[in-house]
Rosetta silent file (secondary structure, phi, psi, omega in degrees, C-alpha in Angstrom):
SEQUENCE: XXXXXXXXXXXXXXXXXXXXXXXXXXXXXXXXXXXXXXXXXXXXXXXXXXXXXXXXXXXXXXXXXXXXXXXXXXXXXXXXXXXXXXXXXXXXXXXXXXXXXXXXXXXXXXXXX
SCORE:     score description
SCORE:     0.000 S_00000001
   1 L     0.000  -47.341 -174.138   11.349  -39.776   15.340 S_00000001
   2 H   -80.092   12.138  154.505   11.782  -36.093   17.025 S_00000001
   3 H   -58.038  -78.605 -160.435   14.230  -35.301   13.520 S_00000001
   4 H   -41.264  -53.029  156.040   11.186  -36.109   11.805 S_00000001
   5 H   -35.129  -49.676  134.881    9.006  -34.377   14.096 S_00000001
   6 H    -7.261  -70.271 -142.632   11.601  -31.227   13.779 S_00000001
   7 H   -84.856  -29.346 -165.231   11.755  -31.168   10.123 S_00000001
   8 H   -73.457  -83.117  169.534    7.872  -31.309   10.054 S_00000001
   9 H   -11.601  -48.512  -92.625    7.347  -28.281   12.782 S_00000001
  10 H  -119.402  -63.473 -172.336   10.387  -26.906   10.576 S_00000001
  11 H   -57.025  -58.757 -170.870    8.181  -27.222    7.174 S_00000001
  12 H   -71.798  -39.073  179.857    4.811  -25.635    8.908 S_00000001
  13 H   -67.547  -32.675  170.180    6.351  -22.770   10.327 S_00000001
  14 H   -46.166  -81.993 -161.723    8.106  -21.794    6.670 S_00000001
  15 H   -29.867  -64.936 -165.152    4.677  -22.255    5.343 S_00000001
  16 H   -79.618   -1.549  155.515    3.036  -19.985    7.781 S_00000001
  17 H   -96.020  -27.431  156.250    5.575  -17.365    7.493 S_00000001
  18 H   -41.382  -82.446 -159.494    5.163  -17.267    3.647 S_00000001
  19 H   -42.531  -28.369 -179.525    1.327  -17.362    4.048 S_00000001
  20 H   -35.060  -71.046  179.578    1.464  -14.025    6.335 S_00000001
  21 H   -59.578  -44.732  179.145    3.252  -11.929    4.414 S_00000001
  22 H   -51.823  -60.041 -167.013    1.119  -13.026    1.407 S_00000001
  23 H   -82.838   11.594  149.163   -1.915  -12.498    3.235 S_00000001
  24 H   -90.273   -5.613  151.156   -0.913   -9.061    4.834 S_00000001
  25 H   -75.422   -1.545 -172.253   -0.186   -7.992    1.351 S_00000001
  26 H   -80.673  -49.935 -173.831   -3.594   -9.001   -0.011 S_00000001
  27 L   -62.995  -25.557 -177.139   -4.919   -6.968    2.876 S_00000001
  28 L  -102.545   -1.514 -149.652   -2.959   -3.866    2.273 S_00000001
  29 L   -91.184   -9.998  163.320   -2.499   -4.207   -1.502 S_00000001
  30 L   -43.484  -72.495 -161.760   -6.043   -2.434   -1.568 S_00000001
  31 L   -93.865   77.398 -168.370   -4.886    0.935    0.507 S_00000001
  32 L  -159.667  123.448  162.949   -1.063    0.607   -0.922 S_00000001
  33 L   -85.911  147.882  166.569   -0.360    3.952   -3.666 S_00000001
  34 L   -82.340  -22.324  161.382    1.681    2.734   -6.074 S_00000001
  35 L  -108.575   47.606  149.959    4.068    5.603   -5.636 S_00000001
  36 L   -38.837  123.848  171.448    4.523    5.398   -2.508 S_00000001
  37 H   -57.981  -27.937 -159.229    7.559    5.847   -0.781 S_00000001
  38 H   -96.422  -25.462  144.422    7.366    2.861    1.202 S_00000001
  39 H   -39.708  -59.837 -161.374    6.849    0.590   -2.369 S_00000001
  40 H   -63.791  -57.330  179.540    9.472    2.167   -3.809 S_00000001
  41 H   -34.891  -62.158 -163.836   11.658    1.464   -0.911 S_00000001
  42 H   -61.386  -36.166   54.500   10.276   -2.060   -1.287 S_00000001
  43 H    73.041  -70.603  176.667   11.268   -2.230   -5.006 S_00000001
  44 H   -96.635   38.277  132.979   14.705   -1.662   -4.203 S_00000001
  45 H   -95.851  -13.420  150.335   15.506   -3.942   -1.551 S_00000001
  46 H   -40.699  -71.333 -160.148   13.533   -6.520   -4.210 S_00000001
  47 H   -61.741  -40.791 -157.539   16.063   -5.834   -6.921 S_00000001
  48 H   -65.690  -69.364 -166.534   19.034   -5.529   -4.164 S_00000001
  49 H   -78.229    8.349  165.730   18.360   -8.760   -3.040 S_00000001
  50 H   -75.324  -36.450 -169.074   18.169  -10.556   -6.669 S_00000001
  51 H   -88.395  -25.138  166.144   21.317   -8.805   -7.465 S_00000001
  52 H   -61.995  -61.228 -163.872   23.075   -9.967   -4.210 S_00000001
  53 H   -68.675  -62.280  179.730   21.953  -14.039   -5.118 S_00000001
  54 H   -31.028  -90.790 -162.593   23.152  -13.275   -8.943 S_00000001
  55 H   -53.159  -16.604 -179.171   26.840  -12.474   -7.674 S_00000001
  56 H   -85.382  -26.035  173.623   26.675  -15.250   -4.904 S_00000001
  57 H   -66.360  -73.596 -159.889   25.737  -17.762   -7.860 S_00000001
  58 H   -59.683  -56.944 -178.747   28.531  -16.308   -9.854 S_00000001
  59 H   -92.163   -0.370  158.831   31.171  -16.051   -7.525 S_00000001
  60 L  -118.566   65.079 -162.704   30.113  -18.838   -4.847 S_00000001
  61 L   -91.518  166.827 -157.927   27.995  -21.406   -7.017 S_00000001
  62 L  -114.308  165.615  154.699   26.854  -24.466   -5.065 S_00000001
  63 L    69.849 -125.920 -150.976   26.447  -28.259   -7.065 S_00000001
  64 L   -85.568  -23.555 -175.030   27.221  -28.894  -10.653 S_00000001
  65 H   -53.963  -22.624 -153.035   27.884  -24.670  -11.361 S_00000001
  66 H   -84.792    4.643 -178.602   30.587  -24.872   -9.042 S_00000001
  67 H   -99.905    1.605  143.508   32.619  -27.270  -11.593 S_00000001
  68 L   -42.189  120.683  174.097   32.542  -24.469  -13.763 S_00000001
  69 L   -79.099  156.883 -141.017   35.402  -21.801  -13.947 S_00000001
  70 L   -92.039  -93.333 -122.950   34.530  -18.246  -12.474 S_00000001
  71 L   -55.809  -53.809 -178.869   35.932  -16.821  -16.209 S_00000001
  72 H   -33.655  -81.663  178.567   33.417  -19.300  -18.031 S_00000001
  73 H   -36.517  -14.777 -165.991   30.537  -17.459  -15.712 S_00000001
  74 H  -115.588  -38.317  175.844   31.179  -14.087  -15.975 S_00000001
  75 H   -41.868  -65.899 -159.250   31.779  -14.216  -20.510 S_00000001
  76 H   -37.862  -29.963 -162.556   27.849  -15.870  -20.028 S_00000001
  77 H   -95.372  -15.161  165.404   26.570  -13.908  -17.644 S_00000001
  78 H   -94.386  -23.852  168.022   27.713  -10.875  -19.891 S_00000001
  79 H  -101.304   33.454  151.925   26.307  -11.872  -22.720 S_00000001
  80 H   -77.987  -42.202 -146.520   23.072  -13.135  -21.474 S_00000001
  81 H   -63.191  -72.808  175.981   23.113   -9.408  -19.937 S_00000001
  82 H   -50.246  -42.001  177.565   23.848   -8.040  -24.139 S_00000001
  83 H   -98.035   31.708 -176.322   21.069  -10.266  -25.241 S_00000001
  84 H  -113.464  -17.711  173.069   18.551   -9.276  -22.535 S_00000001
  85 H   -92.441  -15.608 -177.001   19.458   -5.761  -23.710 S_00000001
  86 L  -101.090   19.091 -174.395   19.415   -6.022  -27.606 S_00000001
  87 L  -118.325    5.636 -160.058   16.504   -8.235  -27.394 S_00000001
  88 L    59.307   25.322  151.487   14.350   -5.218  -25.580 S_00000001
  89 L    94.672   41.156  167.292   14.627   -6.129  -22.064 S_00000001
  90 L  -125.021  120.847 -153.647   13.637   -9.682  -22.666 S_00000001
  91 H   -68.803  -27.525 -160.950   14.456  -11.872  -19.572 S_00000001
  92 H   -78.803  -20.766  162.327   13.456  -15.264  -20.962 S_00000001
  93 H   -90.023  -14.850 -179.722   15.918  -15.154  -24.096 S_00000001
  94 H   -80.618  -41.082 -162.390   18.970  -13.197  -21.881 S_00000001
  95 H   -66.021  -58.046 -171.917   18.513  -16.280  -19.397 S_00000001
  96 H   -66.324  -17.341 -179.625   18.231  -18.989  -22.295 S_00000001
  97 H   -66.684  -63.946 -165.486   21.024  -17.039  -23.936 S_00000001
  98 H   -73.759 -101.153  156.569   23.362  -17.283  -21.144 S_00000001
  99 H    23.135  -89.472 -173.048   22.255  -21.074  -20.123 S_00000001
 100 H   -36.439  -65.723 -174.682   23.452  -21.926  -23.652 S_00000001
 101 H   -67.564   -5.097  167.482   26.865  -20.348  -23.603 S_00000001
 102 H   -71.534  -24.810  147.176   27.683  -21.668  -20.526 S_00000001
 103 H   -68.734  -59.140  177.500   26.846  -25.492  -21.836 S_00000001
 104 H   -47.484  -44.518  176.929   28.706  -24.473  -24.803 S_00000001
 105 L   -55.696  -33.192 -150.847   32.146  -23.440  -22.561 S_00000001
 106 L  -107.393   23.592  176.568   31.863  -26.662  -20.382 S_00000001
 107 H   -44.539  -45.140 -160.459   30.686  -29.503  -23.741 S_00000001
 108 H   -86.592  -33.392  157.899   33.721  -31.199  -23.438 S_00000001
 109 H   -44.926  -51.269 -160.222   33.760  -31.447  -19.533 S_00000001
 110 H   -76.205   13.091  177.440   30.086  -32.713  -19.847 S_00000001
 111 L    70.786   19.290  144.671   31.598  -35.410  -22.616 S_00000001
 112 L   105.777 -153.158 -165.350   29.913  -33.925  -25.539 S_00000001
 113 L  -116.479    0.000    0.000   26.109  -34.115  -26.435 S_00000001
């Protein structure tokens, strides 16, 4: 019973550290210059940490990625990267791009289609 109890507490407190930050940015997003140093700042510790989780999926992936081979991942992840750039910067075709060739390397592990 005190797991459950635990995991609940565990659950509310996430919540209510999300909700903060949302709602001290609601509060601030008012008085906030957009060129701001202290945006900008935030802007790259955004991207820094997206680009930190990219390379830990590629070179530590967790679950089904990780039956992948690290060469397979890195061909995909460059050419999602070439068709997110010849496409004009469009994330939703570099991503589906990549996705694909990376099904395509492993077909015959996943025992075809």
């Amino acid at each position: 019973m005190t797991d459950l109890v635990s995991l609940w507490v565990l659950v509310a407190l996430s919540g209510a550290g999300t909700y903060l930050w949302r709602g001290l940015g609601v509060a601030f997003s008012g008085r906030a210059r957009p060129d701001s140093e202290l945006l900008a700042w935030a802007g790259c510790v955004a991207y820094a940490m997206v680009a930190g989780l990219i390379v830990r999926i590629i070179l530590l992936p967790t679950g089904s990625l990780a039956e992948t081979t690290l060469t397979h991942r890195l061909i995909a992840c460059a050419i999602a990267l070439a068709v997110y750039f010849a496409v004009r910067r469009n994330l939703f075709v570099g991503v589906i791009t990549g996705f694909i060739v990376l099904v395509a390397f492993n077909y015959e592990r996943l025992g075809g289609f």
